[in-house]
C-alpha positions as CSV (number, residue, x, y, z in Angstrom):
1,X,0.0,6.4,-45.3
2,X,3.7,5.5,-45.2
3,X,4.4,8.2,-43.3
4,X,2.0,8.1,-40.5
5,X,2.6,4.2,-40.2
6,X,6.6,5.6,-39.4
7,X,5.6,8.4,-37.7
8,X,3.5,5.9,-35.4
9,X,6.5,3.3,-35.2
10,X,8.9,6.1,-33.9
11,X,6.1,7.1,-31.3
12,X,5.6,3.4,-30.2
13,X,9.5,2.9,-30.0
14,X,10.3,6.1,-27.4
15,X,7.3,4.9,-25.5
16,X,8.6,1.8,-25.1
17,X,12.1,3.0,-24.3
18,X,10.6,5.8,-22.0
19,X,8.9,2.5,-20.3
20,X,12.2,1.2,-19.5
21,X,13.9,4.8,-18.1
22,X,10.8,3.7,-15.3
23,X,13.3,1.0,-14.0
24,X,16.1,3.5,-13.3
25,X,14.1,5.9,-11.0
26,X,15.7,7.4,-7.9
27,X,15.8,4.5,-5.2
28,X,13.5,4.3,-2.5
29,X,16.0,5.7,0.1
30,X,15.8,8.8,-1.1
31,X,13.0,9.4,1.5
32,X,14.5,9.6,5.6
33,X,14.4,12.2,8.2
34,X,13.4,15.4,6.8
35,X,12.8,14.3,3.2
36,X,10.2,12.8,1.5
37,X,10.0,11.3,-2.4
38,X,9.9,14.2,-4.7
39,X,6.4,12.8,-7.2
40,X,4.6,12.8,-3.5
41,X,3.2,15.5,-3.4
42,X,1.8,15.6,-7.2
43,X,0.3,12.2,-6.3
44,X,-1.6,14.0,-3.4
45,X,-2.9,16.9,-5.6
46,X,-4.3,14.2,-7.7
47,X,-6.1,12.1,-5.2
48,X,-7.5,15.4,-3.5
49,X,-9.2,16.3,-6.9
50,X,-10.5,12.7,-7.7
51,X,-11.6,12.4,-3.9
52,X,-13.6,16.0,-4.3
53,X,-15.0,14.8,-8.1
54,X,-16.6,11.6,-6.0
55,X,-13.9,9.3,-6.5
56,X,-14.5,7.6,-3.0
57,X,-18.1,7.3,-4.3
58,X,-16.9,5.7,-7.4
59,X,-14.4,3.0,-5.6
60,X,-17.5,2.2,-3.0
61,X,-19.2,0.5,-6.1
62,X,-15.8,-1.4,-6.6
63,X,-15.7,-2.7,-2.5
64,X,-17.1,-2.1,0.4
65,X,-14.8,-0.2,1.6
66,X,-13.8,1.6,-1.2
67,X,-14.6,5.5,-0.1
68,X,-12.8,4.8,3.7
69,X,-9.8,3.4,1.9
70,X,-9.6,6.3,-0.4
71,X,-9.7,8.9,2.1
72,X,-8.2,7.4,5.0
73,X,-5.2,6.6,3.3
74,X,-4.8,9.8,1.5
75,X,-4.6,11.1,5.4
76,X,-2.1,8.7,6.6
77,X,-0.1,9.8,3.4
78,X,-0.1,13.2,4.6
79,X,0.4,12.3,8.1
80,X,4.1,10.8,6.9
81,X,5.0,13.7,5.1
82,X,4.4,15.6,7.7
83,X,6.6,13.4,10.4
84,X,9.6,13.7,7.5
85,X,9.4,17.5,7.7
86,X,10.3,20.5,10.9
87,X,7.5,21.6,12.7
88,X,8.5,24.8,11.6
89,X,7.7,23.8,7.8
90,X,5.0,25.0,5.3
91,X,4.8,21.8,4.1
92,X,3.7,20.4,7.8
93,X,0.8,22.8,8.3
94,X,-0.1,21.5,5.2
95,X,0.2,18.3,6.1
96,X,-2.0,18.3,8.5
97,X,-5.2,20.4,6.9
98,X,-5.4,17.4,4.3
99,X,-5.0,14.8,6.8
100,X,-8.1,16.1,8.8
101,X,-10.1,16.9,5.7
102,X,-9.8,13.3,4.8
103,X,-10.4,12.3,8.9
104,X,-13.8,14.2,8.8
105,X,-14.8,12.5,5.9
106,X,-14.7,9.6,7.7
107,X,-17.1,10.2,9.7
108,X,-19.9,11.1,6.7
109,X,-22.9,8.7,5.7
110,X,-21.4,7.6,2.6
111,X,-18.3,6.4,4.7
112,X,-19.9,4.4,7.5
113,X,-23.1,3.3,4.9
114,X,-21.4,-0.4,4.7
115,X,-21.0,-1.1,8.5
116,X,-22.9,-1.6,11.5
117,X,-23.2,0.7,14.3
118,X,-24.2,-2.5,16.7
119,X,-21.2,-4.1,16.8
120,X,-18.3,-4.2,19.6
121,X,-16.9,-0.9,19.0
122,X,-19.6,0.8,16.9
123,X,-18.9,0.3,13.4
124,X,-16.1,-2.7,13.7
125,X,-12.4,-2.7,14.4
126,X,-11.5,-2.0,10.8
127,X,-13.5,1.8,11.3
128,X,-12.6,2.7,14.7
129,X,-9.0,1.1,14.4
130,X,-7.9,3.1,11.1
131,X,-9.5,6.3,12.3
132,X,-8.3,6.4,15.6
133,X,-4.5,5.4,13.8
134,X,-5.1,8.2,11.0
135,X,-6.7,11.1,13.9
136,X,-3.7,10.0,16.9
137,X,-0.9,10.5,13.8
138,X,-2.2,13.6,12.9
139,X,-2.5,14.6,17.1
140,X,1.2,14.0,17.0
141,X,1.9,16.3,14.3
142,X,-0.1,19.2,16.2
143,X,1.6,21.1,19.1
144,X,-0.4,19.8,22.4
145,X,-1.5,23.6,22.6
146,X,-2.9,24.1,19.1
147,X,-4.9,20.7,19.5
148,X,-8.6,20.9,19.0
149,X,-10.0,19.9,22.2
150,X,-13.4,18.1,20.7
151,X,-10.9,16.3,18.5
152,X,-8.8,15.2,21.5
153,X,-11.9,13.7,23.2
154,X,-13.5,11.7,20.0
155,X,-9.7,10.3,20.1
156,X,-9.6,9.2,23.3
157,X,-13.6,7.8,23.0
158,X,-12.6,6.0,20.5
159,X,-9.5,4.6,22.3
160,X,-11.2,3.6,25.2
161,X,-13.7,1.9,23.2
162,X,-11.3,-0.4,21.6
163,X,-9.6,-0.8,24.4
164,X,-13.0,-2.1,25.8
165,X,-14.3,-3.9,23.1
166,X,-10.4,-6.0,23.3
167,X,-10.9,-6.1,26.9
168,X,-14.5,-7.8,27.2
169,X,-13.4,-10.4,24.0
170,X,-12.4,-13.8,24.3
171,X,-10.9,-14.0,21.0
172,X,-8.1,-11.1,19.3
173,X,-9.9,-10.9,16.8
174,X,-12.6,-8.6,16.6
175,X,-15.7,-8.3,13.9
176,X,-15.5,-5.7,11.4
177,X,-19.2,-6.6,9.6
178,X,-21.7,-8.7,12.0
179,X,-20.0,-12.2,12.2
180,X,-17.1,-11.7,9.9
181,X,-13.3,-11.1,11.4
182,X,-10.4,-10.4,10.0
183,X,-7.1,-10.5,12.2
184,X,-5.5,-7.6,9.8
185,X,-8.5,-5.4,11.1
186,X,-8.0,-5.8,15.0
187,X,-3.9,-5.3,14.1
188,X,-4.8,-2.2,12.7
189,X,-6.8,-1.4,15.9
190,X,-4.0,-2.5,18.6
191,X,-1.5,0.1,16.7
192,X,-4.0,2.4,16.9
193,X,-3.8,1.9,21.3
194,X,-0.1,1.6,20.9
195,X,0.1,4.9,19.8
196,X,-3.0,6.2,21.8
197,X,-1.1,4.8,24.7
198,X,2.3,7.1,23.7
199,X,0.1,10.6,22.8
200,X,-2.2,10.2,26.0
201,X,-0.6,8.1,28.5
202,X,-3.9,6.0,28.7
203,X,-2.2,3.0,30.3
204,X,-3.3,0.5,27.8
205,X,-0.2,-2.4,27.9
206,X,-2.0,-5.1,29.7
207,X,-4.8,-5.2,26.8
208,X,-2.2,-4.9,24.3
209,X,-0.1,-8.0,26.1
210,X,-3.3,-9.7,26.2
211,X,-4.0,-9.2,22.8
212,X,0.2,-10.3,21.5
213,X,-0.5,-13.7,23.8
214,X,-3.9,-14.3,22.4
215,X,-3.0,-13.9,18.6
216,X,0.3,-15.4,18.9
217,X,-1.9,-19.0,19.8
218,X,-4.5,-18.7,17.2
219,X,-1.5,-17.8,14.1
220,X,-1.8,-20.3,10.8
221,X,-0.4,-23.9,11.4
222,X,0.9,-23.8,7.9
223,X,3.0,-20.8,7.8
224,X,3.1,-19.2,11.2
225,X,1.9,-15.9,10.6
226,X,-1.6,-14.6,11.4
227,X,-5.0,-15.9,9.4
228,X,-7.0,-13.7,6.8
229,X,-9.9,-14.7,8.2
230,X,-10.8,-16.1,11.9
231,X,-13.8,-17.6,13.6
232,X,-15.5,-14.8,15.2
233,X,-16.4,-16.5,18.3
234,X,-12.9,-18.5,19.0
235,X,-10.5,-16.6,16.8
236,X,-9.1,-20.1,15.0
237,X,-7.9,-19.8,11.5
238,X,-11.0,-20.0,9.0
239,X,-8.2,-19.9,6.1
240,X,-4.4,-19.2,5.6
241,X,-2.3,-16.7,5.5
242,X,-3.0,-14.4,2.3
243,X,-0.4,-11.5,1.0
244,X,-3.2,-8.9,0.7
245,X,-3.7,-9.2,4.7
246,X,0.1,-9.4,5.5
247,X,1.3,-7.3,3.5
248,X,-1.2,-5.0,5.9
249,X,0.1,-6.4,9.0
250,X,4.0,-6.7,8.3
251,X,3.4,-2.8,7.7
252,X,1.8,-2.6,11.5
253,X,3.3,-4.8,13.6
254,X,6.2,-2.4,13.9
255,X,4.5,-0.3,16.2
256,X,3.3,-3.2,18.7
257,X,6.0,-5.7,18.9
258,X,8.9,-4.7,16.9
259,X,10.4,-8.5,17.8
260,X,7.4,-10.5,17.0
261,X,6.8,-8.0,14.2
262,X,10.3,-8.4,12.5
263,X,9.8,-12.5,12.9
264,X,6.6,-12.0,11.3
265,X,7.9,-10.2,8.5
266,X,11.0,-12.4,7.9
267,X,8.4,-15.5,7.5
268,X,6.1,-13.5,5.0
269,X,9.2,-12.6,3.0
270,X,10.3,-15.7,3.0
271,X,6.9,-17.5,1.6
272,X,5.1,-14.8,-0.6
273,X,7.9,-12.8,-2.0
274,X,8.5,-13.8,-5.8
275,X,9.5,-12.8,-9.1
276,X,7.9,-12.9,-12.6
277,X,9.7,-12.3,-15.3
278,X,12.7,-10.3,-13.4
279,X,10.2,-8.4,-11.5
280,X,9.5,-8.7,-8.0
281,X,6.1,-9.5,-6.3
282,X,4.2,-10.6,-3.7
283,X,1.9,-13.6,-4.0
284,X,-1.6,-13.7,-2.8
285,X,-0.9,-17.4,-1.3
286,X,2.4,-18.9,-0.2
287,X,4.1,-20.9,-2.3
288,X,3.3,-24.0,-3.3
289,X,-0.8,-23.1,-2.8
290,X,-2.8,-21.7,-5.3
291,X,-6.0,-19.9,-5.1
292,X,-8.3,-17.2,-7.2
293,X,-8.1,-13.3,-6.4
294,X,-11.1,-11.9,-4.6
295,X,-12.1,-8.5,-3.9
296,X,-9.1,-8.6,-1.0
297,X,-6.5,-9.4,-3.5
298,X,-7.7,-8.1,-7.3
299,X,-6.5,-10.2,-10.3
300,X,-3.7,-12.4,-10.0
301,X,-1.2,-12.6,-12.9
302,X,0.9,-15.4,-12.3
303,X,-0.4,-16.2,-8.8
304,X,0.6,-12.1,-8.0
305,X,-1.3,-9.3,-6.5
306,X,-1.1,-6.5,-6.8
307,X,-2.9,-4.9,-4.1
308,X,-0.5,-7.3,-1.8
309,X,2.7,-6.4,-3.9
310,X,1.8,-2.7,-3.4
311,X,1.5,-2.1,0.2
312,X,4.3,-4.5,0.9
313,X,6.4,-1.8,-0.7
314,X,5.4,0.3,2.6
315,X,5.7,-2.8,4.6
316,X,9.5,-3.1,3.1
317,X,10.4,0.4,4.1
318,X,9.3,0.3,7.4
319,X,11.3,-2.3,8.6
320,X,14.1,-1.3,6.1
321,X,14.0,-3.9,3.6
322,X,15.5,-1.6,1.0
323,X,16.4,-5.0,-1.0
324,X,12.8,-5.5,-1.3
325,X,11.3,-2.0,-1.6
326,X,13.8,-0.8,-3.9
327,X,12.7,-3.0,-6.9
328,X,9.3,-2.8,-5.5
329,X,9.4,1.0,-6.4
330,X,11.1,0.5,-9.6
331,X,8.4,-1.9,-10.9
332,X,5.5,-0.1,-9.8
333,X,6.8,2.6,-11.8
334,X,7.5,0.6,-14.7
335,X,3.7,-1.3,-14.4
336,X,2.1,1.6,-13.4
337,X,3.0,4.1,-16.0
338,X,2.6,6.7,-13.9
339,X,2.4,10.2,-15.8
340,X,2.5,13.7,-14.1
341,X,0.2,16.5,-16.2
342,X,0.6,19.7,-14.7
343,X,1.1,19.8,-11.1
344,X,-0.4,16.1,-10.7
345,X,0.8,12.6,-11.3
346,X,-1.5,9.6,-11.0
347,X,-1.6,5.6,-12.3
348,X,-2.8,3.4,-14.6
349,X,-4.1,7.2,-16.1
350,X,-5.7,7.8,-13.2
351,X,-8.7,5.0,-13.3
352,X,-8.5,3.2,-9.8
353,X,-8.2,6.2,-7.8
354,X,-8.0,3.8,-4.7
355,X,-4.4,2.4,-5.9
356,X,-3.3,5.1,-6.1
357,X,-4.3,6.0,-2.4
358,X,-2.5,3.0,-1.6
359,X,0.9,3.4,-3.3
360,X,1.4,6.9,-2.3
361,X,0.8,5.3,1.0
362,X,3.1,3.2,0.9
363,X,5.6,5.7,-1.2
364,X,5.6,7.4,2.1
365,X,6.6,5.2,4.7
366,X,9.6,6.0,6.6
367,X,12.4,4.1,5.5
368,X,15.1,4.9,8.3
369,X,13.3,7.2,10.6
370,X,13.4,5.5,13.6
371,X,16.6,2.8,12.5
372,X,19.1,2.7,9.6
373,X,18.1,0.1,6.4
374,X,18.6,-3.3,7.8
375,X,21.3,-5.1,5.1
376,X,20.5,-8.5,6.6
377,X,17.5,-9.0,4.6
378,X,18.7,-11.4,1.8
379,X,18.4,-10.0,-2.1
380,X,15.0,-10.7,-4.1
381,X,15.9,-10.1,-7.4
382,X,19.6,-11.3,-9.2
383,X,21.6,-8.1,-10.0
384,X,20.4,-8.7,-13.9
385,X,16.6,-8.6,-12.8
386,X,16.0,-5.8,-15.6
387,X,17.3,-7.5,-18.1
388,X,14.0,-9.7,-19.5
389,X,12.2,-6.8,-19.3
390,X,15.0,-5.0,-21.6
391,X,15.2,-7.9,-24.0
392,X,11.0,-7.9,-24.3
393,X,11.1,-4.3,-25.2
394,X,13.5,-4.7,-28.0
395,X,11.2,-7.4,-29.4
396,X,8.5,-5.5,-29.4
397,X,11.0,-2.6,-30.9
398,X,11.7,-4.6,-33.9
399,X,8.4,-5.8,-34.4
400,X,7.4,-2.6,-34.8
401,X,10.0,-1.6,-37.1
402,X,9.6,-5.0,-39.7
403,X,7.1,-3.4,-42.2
404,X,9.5,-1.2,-42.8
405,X,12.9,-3.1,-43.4
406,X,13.9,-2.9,-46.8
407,X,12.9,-4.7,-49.4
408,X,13.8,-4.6,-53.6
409,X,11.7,-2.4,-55.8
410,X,10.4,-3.7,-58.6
411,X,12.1,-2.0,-61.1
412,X,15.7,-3.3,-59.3
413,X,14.6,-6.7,-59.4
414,X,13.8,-6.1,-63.4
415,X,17.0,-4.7,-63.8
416,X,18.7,-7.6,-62.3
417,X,16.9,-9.9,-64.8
418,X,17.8,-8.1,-67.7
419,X,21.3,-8.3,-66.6
């Protein structure tokens, strides 16, 4: 019994100091033009398996829009590997076969169960805005002569339906259920024209201007930055700013205003970026409020989510934060235990499929494709950062090891007495 109890200690103690090799990984900037970070791809076998054994069935039950999360983002994943690599690799063909598998899925019953096909475009914003972003990315991977041409008209459809539905509003802010807007949703959708605008030349600027003046006037007294929720008919603020939202937004806003986008980002940095316990996070409210998690955010530890804390990794890289995504990366890694068996590496053991959709989303945004890091961005973390979560490992370390420090045996203690 001895023995297993050590042989169970020594296991604990190179778990625990594997644990902390997770806070040394490669940095984030490993990823640029032409290269992309190396456990990628294993996280994308993964979440092709789990989305083929009804994983996106299985995260429905979780939120409403569990399965389009899991498949949309899995897409978009793909559709940034495929932007890192030449046209003339394997890996880009690739790249886009698994980013229209996951498009057409979209478009399947269990997908579109949640939303309603009467609202202004059919479906919502938060539908036709990510698939029309997730179908244009993949358009721009294809050579204009190999590009499906029923593909190329949904795209543009669904373009000039948002385009529309913007158009005929008096408010930014579109519905994505029957009465219920979020301004993250209709962001979503204006990238989605941006970019419709820069594949098709569809001449889409004064709805996009419209839109930039109309949110700019309805943004959150109390911290500047764009609501979670709005009214639907007037666009006002129903609540403030929350990190699961703009973690969201600071990811897209790059792609429709890069000036009001980088201001944007600067003021969400500045109010929901923290640290517990040497690690980085992102808060679900700004500081100094305090609120519960929801099915937005997930469970807060310490006022934290982790959804938020997550995609703002993405959100970090695209405007090259690398102060912030750097430790970002090493934490997830360190939190989420990730594991690679075989040729796949997944999470948390691979229970919330939908996270990991999201991280290897965010894993893949370009860091420096389009401008080099920007080193203006003031540190999160102190240099030592990694140090409390060294010092609670060795505690944990020696508690393990006190059964076994040594102690007298009986029959030394009985020789001491006779002496």
């Amino acid at each position: 019994m001895r023995s297993m109890t050590r042989m169970i200690a020594i296991i604990g103690s190179v778990l625990l100091i594997a644990v902390q090799s997770r806070l040394y990984v490669p940095p984030t900037d490993v990823a640029g033009p032409g290269r992309i970070p190396p456990d990628v791809i294993a996280q994308l076998r993964f979440l092709r398996g789990a989305l083929e054994r009804g994983a996106g069935e299985e995260m429905q039950q979780l939120f409403p829009e569990g399965f389009f999360f899991s498949h949309v983002l899995y897409g978009l994943a793909w559709v940034e590997v495929g932007a890192s690599v030449a046209p003339d690799d394997p890996l880009r063909e690739q790249a886009i076969t698994g980013a229209w598998w996951a498009a057409d899925r979209l478009d399947s019953p269990a997908s579109l169960m949640p939303f309603s096909p009467a609202l202004d475009p059919p479906f919502g914003v938060f539908v036709v805005g990510w698939g029309t972003w997730l179908r244009t990315g993949i358009l721009a991977l294809e050579a204009p002569d190999r590009r499906d041409p029923d593909r190329v008209a949904r795209v543009i459809d669904d373009c000039q339906a948002l385009s529309a539905a913007f158009a005929r509003s008096s408010t930014p802010f579109l519905t994505s259920y029957p009465g219920q807007a979020w301004p993250v949703d209709s962001v979503v959708g204006i990238a989605a024209l941006r970019r419709c605008n820069d594949l098709f030349e569809l001449r889409y600027d004064d709805v996009i201007a419209r839109w930039i003046t109309l949110a700019q006037e309805r943004l959150d007294p109390a911290t500047g930055l764009l609501s979670h929720r709005a009214d639907p008919r007037t666009g006002q603020p129903l609540d403030s700013a929350r990190g699961s939202s703009q973690s969201v937004i600071a990811r897209f806003l790059p792609a429709i205003d890069p000036i009001w986008g980088q201001e944007q980002y600067r003021r969400f940095r500045a109010q929901f970026v923290t640290t517990v316990a040497g690690l980085p996070g992102v808060r679900e409210y700004p500081h100094g409020q305090e609120g519960n998690g929801d099915v937005d955010s997930g469970p807060l530890l310490a006022g934290v989510s982790l959804s938020a804390t997550t995609v703002t990794l993405g959100a970090a890289r695209a405007w090259g934060d690398t102060r912030l995504a750097e430790p970002l990366r090493f934490g997830g890694e360190f939190l989420g235990m990730g594991i690679t068996v075989g040729d796949e590496k997944r999470y948390a053991l691979g229970v919330l499929p939908v996270g990991d959709a999201f991280l290897v989303w965010s894993k893949t945004a370009p860091l420096w494709r389009t401008r080099p890091p920007d080193q203006s961005f003031d540190p999160v973390a102190p240099f030592w950062w990694r140090l409390p979560l060294h010092a609670i490992s060795l505690m944990l370390i020696a508690l393990i090891w006190l059964p076994f420090r040594r102690v007298p045996h009986d029959h030394d203690s009985r020789r001491r007495l006779r002496v």
